[in-house]
C-alpha positions in Angstrom: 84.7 83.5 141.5 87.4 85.2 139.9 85.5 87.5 137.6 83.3 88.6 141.4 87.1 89.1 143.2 87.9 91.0 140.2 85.0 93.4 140.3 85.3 93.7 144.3 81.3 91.8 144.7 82.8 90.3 148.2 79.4 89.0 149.0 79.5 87.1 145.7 82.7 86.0 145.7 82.3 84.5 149.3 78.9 82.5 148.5 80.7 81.1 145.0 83.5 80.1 147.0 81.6 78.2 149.6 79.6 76.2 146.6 83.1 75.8 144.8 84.2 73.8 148.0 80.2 72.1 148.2 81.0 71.2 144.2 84.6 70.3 145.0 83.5 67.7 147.9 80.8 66.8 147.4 78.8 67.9 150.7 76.3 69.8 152.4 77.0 73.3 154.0 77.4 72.2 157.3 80.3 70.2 156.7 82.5 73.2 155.1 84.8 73.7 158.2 85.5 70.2 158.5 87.2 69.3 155.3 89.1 72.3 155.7 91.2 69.7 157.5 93.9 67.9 155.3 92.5 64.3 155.5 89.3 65.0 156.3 87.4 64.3 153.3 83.2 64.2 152.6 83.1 60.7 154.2 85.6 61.6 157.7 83.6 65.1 158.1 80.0 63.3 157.9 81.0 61.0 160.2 82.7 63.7 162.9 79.6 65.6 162.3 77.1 62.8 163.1 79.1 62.0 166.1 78.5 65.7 167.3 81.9 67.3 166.2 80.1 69.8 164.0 82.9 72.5 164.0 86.5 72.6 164.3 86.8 74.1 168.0 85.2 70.9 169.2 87.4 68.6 167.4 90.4 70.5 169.5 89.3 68.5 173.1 88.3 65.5 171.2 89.8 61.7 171.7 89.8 61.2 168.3 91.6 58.1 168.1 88.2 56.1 169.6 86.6 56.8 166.6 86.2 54.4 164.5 88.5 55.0 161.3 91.0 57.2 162.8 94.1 55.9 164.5 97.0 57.6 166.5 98.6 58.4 163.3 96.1 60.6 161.5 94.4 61.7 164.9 98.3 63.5 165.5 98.0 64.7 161.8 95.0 66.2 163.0 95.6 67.7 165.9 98.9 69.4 165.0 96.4 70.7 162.2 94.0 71.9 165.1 97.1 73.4 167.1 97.5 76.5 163.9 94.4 77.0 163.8 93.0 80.2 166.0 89.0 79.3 166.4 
């Protein structure tokens, strides 16, 4: 990844850093925007994502303390996370 940001290969360095965060977690592609949540790990994001939260924006108008597994304290964690972030 380095070496590729180095030489200015952007296309490179963009597909080794999305397998560096697959490696790093653990999880498929379609989970990438999810655990870019602090305290959303492999096991959170699958489960938002089977539940039909499959990006980010939809997680903003979510009730995300009736999920099982997330209480008031890390569904505000969450949402003041949501609140910075422009998508």
């Amino acid at each position: 990844h380095e070496i590729a940001k180095l030489l200015a290969i952007e296309n490179v360095s963009k597909s080794i850093s999305i397998l560096r965060t697959r490696v790093k977690y653990g999880i498929k592609k379609e989970l990438i925007n999810l655990v870019k949540l602090k305290q959303i790990g492999r096991i959170r994001a699958r489960m938002l994502y089977d539940l039909g939260y499959k990006t980010i924006k939809s997680l903003k108008t979510a009730d995300l303390t009736k999920i099982r597994g997330i209480g008031e304290e890390l569904s505000k964690k969450i949402k003041d996370q949501l609140k910075e972030t422009t998508v």
